[in-house]
N, CA and C atoms of all chains as a GROMACS GRO file, in nm:
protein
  573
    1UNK      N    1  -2.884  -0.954   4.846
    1UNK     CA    2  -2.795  -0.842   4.811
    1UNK      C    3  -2.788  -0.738   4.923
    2UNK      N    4  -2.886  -0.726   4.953
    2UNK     CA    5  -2.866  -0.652   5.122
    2UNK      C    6  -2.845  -0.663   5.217
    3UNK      N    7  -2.828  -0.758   5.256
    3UNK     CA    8  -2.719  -0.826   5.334
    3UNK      C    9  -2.613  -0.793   5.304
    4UNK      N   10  -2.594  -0.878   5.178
    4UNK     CA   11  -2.400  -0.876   5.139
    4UNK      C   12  -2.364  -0.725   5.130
    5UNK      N   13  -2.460  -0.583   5.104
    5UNK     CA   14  -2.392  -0.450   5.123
    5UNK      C   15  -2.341  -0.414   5.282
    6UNK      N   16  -2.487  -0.478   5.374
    6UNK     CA   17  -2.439  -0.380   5.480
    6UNK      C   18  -2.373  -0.503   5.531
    7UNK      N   19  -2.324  -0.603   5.504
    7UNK     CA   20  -2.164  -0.662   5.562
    7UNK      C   21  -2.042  -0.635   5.488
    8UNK      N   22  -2.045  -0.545   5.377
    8UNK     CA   23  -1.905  -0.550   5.302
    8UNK      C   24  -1.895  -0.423   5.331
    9UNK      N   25  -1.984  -0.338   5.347
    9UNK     CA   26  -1.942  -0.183   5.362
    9UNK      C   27  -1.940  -0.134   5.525
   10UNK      N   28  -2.050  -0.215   5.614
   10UNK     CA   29  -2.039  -0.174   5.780
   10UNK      C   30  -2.014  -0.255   5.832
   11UNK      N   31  -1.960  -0.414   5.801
   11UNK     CA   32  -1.947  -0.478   5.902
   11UNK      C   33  -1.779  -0.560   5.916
   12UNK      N   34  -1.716  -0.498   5.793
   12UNK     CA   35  -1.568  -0.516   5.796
   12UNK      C   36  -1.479  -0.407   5.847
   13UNK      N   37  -1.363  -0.397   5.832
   13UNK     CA   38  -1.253  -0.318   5.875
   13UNK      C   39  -1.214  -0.167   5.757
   14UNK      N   40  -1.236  -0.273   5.667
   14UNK     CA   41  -1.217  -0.162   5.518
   14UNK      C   42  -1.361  -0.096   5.446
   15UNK      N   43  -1.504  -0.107   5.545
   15UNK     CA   44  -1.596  -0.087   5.500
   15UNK      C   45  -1.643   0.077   5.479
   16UNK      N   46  -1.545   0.163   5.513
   16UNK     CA   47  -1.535   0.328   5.509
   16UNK      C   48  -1.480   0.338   5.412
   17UNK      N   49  -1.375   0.258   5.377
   17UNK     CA   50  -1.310   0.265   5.279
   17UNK      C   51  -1.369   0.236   5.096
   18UNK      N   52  -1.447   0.137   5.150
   18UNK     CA   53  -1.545   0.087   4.997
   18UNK      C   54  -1.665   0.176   4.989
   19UNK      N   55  -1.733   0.218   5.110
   19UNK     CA   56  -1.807   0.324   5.071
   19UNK      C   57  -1.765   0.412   5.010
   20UNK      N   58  -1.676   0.499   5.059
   20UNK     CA   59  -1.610   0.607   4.980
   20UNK      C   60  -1.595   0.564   4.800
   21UNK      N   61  -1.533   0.472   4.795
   21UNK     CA   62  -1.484   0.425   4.662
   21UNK      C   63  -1.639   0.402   4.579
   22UNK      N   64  -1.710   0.334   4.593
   22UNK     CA   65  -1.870   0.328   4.604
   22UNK      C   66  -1.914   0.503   4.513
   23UNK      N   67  -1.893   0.552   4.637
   23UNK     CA   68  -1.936   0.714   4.618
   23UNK      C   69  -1.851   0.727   4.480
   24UNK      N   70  -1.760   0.768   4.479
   24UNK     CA   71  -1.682   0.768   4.398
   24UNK      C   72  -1.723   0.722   4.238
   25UNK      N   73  -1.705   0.607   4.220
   25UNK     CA   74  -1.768   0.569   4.104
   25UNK      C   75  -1.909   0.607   4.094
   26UNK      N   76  -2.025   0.616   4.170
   26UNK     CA   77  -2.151   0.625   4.102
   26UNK      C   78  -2.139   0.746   4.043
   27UNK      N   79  -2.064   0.843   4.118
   27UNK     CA   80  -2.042   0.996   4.097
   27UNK      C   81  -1.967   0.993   3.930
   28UNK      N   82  -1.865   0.924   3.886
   28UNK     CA   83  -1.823   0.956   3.752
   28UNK      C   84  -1.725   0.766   3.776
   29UNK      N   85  -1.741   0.676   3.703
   29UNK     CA   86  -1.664   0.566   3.692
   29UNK      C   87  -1.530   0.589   3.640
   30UNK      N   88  -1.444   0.553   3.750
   30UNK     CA   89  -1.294   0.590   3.726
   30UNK      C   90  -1.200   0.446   3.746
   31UNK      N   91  -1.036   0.473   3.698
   31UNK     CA   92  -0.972   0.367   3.740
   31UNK      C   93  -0.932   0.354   3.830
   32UNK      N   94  -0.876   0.246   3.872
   32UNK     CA   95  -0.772   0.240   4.010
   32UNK      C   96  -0.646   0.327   4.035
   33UNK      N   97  -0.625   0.415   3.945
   33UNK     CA   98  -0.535   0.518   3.955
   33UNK      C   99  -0.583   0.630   4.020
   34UNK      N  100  -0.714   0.649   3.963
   34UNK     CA  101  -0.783   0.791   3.985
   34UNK      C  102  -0.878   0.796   4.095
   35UNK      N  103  -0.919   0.639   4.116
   35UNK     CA  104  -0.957   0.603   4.285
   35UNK      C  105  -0.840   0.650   4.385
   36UNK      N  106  -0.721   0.625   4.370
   36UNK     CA  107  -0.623   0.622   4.426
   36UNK      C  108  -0.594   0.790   4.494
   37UNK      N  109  -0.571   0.864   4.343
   37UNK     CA  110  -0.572   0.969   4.362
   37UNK      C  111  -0.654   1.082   4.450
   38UNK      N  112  -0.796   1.028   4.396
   38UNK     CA  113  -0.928   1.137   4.441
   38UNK      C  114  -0.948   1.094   4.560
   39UNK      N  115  -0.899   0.982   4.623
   39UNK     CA  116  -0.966   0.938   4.769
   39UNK      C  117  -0.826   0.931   4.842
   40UNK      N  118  -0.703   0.978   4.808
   40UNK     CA  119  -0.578   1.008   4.899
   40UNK      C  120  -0.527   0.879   4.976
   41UNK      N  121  -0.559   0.765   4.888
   41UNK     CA  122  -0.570   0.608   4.929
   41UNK      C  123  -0.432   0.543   4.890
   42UNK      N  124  -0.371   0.453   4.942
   42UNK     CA  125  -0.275   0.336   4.851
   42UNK      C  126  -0.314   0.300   4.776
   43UNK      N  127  -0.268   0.289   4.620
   43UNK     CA  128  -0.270   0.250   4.499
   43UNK      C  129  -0.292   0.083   4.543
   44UNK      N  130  -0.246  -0.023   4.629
   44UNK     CA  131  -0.283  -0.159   4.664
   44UNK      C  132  -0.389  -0.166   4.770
   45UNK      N  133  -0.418  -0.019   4.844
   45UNK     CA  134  -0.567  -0.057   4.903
   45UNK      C  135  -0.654  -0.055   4.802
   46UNK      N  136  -0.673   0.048   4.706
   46UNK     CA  137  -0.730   0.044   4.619
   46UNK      C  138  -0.806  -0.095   4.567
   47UNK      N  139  -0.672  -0.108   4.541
   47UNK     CA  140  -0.686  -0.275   4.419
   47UNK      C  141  -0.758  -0.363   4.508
   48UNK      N  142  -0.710  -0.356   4.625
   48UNK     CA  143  -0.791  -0.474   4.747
   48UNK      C  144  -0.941  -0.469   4.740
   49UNK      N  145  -0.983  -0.335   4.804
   49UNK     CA  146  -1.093  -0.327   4.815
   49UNK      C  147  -1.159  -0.324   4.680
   50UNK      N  148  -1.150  -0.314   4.554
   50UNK     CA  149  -1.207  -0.308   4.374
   50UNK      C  150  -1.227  -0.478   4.402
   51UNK      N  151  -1.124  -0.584   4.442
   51UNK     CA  152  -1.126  -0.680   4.444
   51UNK      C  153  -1.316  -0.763   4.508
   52UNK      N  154  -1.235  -0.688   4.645
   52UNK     CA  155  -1.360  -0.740   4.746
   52UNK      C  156  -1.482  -0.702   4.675
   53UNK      N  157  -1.467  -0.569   4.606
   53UNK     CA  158  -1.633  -0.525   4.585
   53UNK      C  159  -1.670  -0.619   4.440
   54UNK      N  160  -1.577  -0.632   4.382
   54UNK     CA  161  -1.546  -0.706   4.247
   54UNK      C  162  -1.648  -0.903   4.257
   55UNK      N  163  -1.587  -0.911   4.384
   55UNK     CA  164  -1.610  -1.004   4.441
   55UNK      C  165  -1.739  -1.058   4.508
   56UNK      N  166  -1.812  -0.926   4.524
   56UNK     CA  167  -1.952  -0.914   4.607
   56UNK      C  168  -2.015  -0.862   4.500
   57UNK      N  169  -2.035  -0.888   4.365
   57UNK     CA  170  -2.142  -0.821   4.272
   57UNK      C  171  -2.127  -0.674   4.314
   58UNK      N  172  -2.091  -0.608   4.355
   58UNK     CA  173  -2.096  -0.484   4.394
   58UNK      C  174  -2.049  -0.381   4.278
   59UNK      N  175  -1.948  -0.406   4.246
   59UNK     CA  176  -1.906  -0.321   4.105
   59UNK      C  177  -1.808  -0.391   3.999
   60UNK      N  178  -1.854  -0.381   3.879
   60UNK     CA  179  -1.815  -0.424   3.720
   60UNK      C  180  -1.699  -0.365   3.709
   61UNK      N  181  -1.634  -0.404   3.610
   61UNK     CA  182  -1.487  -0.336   3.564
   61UNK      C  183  -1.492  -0.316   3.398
   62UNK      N  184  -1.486  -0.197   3.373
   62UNK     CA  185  -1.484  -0.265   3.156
   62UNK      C  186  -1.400  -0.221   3.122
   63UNK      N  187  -1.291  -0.238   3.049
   63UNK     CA  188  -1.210  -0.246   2.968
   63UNK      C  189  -1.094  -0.330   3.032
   64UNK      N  190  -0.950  -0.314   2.948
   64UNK     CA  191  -0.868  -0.419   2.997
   64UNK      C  192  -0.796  -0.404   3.171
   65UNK      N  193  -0.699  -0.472   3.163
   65UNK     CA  194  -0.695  -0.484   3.326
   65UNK      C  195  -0.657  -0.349   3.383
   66UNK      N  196  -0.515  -0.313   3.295
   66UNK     CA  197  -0.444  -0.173   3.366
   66UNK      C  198  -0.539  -0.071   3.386
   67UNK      N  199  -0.621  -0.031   3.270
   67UNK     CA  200  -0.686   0.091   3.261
   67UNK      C  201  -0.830   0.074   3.287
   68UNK      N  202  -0.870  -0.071   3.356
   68UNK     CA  203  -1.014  -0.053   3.340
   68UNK      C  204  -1.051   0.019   3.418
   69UNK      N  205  -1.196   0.045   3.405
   69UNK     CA  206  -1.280   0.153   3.471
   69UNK      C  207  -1.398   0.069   3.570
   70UNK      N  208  -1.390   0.143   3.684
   70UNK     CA  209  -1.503   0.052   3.743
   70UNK      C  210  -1.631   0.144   3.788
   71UNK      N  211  -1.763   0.050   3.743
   71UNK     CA  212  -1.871   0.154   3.787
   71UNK      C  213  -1.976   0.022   3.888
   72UNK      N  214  -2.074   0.057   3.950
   72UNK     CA  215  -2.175   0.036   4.030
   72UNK      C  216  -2.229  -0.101   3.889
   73UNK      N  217  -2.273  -0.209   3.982
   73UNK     CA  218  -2.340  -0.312   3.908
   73UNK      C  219  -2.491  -0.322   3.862
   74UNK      N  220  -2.521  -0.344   3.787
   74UNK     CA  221  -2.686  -0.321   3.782
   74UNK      C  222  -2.783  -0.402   3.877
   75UNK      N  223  -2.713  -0.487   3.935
   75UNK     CA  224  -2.750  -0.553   4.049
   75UNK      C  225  -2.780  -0.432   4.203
   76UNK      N  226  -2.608  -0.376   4.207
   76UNK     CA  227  -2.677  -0.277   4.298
   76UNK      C  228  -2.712  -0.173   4.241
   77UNK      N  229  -2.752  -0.108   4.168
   77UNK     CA  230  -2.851   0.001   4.113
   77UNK      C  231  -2.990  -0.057   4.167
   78UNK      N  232  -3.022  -0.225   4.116
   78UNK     CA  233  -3.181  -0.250   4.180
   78UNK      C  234  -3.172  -0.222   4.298
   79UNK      N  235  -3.084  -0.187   4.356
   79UNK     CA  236  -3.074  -0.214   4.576
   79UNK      C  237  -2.972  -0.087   4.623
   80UNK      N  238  -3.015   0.039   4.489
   80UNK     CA  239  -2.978   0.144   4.524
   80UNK      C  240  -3.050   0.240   4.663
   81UNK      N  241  -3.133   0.164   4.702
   81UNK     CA  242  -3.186   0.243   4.781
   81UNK      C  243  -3.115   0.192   4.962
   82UNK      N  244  -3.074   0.082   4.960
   82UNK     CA  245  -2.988   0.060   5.041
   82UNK      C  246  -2.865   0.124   5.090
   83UNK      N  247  -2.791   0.127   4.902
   83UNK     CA  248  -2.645   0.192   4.948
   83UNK      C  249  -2.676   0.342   5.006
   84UNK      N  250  -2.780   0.428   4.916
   84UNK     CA  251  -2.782   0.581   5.010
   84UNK      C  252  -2.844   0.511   5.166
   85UNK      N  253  -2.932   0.452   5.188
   85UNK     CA  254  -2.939   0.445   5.352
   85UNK      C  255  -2.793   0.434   5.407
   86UNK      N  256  -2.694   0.339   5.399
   86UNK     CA  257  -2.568   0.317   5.428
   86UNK      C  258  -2.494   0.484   5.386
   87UNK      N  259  -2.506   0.548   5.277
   87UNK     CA  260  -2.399   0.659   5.283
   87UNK      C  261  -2.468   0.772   5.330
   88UNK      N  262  -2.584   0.746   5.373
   88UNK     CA  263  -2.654   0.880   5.460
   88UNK      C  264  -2.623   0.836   5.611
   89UNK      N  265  -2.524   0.731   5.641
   89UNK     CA  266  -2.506   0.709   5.769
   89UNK      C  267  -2.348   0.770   5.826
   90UNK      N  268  -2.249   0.744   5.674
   90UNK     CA  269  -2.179   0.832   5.770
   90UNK      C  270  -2.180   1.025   5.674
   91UNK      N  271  -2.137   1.052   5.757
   91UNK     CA  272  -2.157   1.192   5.766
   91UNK      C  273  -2.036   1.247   5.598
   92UNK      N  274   0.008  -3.045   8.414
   92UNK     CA  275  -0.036  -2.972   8.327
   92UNK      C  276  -0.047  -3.067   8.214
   93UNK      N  277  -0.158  -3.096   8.205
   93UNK     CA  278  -0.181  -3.222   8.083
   93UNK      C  279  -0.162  -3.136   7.969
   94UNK      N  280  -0.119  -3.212   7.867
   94UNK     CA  281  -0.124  -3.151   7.713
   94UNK      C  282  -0.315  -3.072   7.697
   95UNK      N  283  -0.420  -3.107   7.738
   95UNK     CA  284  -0.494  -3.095   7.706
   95UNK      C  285  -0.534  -2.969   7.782
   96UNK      N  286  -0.481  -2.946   7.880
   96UNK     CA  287  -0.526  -2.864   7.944
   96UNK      C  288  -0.436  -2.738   7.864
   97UNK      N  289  -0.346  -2.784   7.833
   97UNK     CA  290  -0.228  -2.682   7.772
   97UNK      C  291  -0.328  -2.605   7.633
   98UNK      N  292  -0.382  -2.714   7.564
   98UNK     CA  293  -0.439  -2.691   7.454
   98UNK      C  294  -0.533  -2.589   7.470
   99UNK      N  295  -0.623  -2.590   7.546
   99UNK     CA  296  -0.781  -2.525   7.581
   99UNK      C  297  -0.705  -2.395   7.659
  100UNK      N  298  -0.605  -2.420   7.754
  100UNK     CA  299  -0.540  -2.306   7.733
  100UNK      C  300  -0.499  -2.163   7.631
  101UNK      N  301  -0.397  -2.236   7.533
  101UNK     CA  302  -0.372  -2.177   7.453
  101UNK      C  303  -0.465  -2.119   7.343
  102UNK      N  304  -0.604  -2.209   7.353
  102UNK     CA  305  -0.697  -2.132   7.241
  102UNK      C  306  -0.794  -2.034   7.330
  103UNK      N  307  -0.827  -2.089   7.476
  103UNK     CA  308  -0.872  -1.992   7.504
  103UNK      C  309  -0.822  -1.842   7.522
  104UNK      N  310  -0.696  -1.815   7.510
  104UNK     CA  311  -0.625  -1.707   7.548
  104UNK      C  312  -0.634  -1.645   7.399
  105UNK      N  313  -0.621  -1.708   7.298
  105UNK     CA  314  -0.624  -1.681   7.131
  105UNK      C  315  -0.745  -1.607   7.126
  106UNK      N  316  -0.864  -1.696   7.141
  106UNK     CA  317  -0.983  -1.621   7.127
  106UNK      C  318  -0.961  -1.502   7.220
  107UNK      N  319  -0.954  -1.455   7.287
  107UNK     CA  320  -0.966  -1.376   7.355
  107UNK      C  321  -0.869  -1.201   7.299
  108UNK      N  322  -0.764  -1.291   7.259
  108UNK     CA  323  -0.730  -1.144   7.178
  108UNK      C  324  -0.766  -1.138   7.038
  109UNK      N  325  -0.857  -1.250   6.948
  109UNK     CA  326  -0.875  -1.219   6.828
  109UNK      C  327  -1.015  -1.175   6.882
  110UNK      N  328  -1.114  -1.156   6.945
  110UNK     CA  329  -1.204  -1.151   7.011
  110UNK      C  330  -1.169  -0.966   6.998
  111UNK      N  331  -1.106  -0.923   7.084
  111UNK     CA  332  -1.096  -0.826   7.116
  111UNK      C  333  -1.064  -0.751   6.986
  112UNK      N  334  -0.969  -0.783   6.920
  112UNK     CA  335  -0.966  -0.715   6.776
  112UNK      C  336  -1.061  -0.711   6.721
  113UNK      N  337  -1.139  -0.814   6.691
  113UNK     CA  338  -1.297  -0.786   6.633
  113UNK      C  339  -1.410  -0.712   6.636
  114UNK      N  340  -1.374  -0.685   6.826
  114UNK     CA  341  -1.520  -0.609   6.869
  114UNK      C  342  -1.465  -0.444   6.871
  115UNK      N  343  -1.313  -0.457   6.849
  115UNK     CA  344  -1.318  -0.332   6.858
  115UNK      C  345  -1.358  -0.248   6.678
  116UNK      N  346  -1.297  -0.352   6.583
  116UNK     CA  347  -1.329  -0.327   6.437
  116UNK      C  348  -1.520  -0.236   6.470
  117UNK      N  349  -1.575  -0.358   6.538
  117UNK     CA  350  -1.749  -0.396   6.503
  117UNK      C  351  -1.763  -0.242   6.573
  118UNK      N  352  -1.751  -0.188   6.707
  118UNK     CA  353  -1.732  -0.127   6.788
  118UNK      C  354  -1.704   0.000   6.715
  119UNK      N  355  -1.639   0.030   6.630
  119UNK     CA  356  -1.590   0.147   6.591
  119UNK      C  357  -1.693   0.140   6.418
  120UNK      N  358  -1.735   0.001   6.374
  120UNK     CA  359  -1.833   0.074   6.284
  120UNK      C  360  -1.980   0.096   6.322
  121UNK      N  361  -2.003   0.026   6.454
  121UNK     CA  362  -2.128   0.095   6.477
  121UNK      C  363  -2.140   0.209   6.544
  122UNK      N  364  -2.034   0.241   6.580
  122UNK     CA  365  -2.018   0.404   6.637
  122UNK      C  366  -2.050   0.501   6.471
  123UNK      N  367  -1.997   0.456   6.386
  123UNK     CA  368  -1.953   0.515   6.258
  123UNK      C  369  -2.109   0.522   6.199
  124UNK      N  370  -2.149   0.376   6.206
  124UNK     CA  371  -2.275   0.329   6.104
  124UNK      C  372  -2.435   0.353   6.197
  125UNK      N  373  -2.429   0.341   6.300
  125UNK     CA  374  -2.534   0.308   6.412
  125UNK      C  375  -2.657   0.259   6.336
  126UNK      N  376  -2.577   0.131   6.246
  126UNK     CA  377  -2.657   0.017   6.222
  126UNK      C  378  -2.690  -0.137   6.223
  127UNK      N  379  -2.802  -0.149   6.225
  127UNK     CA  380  -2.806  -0.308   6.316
  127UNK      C  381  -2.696  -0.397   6.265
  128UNK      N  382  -2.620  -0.381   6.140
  128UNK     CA  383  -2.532  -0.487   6.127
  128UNK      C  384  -2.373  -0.532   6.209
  129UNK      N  385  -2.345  -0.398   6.240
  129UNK     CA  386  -2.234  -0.399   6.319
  129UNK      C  387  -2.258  -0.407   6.459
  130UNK      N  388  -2.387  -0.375   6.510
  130UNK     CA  389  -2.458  -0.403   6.616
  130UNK      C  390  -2.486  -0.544   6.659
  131UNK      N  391  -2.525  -0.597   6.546
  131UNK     CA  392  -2.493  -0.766   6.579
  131UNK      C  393  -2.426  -0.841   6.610
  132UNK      N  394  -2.259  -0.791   6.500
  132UNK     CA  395  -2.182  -0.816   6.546
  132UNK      C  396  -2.090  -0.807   6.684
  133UNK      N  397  -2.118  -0.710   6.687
  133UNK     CA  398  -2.062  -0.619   6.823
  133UNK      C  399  -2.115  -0.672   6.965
  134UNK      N  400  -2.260  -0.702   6.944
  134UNK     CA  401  -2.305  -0.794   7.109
  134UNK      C  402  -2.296  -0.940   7.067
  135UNK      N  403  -2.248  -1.006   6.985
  135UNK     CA  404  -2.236  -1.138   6.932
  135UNK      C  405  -2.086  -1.142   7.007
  136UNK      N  406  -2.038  -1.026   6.932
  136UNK     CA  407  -1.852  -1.062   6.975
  136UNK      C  408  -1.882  -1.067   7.146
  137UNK      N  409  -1.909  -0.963   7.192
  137UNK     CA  410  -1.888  -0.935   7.339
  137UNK      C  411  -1.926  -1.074   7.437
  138UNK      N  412  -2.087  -1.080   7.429
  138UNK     CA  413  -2.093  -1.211   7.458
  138UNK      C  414  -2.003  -1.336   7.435
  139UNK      N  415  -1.911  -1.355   7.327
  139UNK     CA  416  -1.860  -1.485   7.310
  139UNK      C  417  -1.716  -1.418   7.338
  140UNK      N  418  -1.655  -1.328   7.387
  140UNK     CA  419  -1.548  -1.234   7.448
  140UNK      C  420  -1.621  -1.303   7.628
  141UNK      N  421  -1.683  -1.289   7.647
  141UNK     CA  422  -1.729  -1.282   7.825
  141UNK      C  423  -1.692  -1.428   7.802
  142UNK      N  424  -1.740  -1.467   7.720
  142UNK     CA  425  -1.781  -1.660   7.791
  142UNK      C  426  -1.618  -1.678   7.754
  143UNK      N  427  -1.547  -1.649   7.686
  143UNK     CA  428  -1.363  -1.674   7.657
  143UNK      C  429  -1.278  -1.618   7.777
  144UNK      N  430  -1.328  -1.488   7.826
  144UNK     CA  431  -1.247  -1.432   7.944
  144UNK      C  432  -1.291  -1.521   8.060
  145UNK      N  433  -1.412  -1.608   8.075
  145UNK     CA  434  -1.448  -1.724   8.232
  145UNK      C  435  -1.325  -1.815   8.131
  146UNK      N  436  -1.343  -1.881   8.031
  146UNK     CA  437  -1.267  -1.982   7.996
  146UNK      C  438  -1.102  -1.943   8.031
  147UNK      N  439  -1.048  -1.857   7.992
  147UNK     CA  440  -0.918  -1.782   8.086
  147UNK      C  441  -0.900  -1.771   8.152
  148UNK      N  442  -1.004  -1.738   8.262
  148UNK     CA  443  -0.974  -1.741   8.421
  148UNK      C  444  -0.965  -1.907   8.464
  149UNK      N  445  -1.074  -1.994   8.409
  149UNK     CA  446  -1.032  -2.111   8.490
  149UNK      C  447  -0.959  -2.201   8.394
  150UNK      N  448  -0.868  -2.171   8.291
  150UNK     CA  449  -0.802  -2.259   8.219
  150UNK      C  450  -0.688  -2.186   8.265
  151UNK      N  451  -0.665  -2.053   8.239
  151UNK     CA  452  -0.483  -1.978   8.276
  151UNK      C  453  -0.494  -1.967   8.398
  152UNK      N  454  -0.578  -1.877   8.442
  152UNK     CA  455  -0.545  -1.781   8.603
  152UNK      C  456  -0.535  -1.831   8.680
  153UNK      N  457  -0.660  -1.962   8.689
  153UNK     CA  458  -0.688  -2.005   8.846
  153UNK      C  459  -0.715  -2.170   8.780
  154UNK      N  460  -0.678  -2.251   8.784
  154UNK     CA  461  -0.729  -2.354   8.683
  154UNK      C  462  -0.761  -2.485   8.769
  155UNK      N  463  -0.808  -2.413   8.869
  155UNK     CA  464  -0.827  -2.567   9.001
  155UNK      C  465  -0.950  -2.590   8.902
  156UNK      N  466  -1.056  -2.508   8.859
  156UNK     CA  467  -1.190  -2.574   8.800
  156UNK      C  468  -1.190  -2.687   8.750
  157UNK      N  469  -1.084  -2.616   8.628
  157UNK     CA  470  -0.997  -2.714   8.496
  157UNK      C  471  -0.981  -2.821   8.564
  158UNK      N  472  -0.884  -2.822   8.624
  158UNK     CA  473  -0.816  -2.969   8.704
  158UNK      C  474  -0.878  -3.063   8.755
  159UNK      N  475  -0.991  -2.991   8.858
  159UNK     CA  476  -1.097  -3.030   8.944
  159UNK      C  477  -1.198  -3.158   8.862
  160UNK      N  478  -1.230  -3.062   8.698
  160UNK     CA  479  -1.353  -3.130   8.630
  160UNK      C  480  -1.246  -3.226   8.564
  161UNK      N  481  -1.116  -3.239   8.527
  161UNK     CA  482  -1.058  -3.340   8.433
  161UNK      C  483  -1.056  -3.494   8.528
  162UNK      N  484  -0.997  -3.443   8.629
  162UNK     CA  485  -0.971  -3.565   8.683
  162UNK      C  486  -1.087  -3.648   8.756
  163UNK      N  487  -1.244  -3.543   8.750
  163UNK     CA  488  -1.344  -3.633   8.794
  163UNK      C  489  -1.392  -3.677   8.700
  164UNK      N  490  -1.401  -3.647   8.578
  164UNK     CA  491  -1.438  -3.705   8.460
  164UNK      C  492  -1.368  -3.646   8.325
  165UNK      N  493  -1.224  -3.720   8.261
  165UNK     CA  494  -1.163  -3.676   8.189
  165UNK      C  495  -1.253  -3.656   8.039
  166UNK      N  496  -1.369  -3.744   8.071
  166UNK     CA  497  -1.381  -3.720   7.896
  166UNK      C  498  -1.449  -3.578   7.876
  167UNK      N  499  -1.494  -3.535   7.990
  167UNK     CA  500  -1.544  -3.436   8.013
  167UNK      C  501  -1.469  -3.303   7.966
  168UNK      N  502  -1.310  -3.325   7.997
  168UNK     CA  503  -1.264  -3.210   7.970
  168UNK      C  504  -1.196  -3.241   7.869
  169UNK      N  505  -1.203  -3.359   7.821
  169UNK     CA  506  -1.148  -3.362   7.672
  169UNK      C  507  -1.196  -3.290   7.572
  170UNK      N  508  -1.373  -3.282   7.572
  170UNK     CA  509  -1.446  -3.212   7.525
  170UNK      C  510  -1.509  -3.070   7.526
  171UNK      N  511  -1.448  -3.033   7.634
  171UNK     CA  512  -1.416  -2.917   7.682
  171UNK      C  513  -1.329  -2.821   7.565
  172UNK      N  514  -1.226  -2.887   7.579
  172UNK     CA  515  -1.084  -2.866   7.512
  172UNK      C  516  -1.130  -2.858   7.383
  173UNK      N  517  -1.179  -2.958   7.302
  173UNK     CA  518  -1.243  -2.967   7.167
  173UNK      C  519  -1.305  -2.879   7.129
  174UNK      N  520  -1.433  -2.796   7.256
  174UNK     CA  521  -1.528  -2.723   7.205
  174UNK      C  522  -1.454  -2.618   7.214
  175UNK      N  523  -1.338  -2.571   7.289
  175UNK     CA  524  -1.301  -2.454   7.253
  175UNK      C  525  -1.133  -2.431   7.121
  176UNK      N  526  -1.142  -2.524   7.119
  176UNK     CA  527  -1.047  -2.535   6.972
  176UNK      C  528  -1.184  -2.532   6.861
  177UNK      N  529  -1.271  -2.584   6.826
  177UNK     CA  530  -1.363  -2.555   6.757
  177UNK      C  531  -1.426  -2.405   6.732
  178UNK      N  532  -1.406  -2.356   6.874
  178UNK     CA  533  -1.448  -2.184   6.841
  178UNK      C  534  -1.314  -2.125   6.814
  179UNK      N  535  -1.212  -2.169   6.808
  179UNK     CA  536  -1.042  -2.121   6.784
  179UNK      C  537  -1.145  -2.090   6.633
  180UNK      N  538  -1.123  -2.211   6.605
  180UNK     CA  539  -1.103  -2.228   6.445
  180UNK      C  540  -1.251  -2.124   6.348
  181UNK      N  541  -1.353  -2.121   6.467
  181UNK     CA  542  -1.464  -2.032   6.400
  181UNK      C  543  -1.408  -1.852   6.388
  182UNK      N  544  -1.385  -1.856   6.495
  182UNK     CA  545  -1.342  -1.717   6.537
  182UNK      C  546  -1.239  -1.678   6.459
  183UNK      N  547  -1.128  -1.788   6.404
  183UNK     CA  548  -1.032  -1.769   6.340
  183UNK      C  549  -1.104  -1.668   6.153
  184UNK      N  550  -1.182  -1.777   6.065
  184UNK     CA  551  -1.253  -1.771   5.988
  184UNK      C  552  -1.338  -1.610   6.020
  185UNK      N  553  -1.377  -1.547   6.098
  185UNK     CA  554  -1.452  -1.477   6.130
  185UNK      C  555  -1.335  -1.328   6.116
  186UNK      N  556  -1.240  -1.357   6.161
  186UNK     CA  557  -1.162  -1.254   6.192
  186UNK      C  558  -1.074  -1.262   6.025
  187UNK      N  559  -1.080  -1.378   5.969
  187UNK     CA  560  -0.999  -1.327   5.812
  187UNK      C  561  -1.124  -1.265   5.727
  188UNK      N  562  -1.257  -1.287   5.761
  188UNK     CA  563  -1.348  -1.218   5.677
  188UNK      C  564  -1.383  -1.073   5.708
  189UNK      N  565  -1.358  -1.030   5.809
  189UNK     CA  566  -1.355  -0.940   5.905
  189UNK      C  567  -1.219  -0.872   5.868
  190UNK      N  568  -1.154  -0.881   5.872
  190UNK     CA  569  -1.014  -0.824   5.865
  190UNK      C  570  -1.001  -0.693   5.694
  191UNK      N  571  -1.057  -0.770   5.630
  191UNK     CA  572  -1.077  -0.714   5.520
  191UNK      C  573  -1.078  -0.575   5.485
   0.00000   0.00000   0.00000
């Protein structure tokens, strides 16, 4: 699992981008609307990157598709101590 | 200009600009991250960027090498050709996971 963080969040193109989103949800679990909104993002970057992280155990989705909400996986909660090393890196 | 030489051509010149897109991605997150993961990437790319820019010089620029090694031993640069269509196709894979 630590691996797969610090290659999905520092070692891709969109990995500033999933941190932020990252931050985001642990802080209060929101939808892809309100990701959209609070992080001044494209409504389809959004969805991309929910995908990728969706994709990497990284974060759950609950309820139905339009309105679901996405929060942090209990997977990375055990390997929470990783993601703050990674978001104490950028500023 | 044998087809083959055409080939190892054309991928070496490929790598070389998907190469460069990469290290600059890696490049700008370890400036960001100044952590070993993009750091890996970043002297991984460069190194296999150096050994693609010799493969450019003596496959495009100057290609007596090329020529020189085919016709003293073709199977030689058949395999040549192979090994660098083989890193086409790695580098390719590398840069859609990367791209992300």
């Amino acid at each position: 699992m630590e691996g797969t963080l610090w290659y999905v969040l520092t070692g891709t193109r969109g990995g500033r981008n999933r941190i932020r989103i990252l931050q985001a949800i642990d802080e209060r679990p929101r939808n892809a609307h309100q990701l959209a909104d609070d992080l001044d993002l494209d409504y389809k970057t959004v969805r991309h990157h929910l995908d990728v992280l969706l994709d990497n155990d990284i974060v759950d989705k609950s309820g139905d598709d339009y309105g679901a909400v996405y929060l942090p996986t209990d997977r990375v909660r055990a390997n929470w101590g990783t993601v703050q090393e990674i978001f104490e890196r950028v500023e | 200009m044998s087809l083959w030489l055409d080939a190892a051509s054309a991928a070496a010149t490929l790598n070389v600009v998907l190469l460069v897109a990469l290290v600059g991605i890696w490049a700008r997150n370890y400036l960001e991250f100044r952590s070993k993961h993009p750091l890996g990437l970043l002297v991984f790319g460069l190194l296999l960027l150096a050994e693609n820019c010799l493969s450019v010089y003596y496959y495009v620029i100057d290609p007596e090498v090329a020529n020189l090694l085919r016709s003293a031993a073709p199977v030689a640069g058949r395999a040549m050709t192979f090994v660098q269509i083989l890193e086409l196709a790695a580098i390719l894979f590398l840069a859609w996971v990367t791209w992300d």
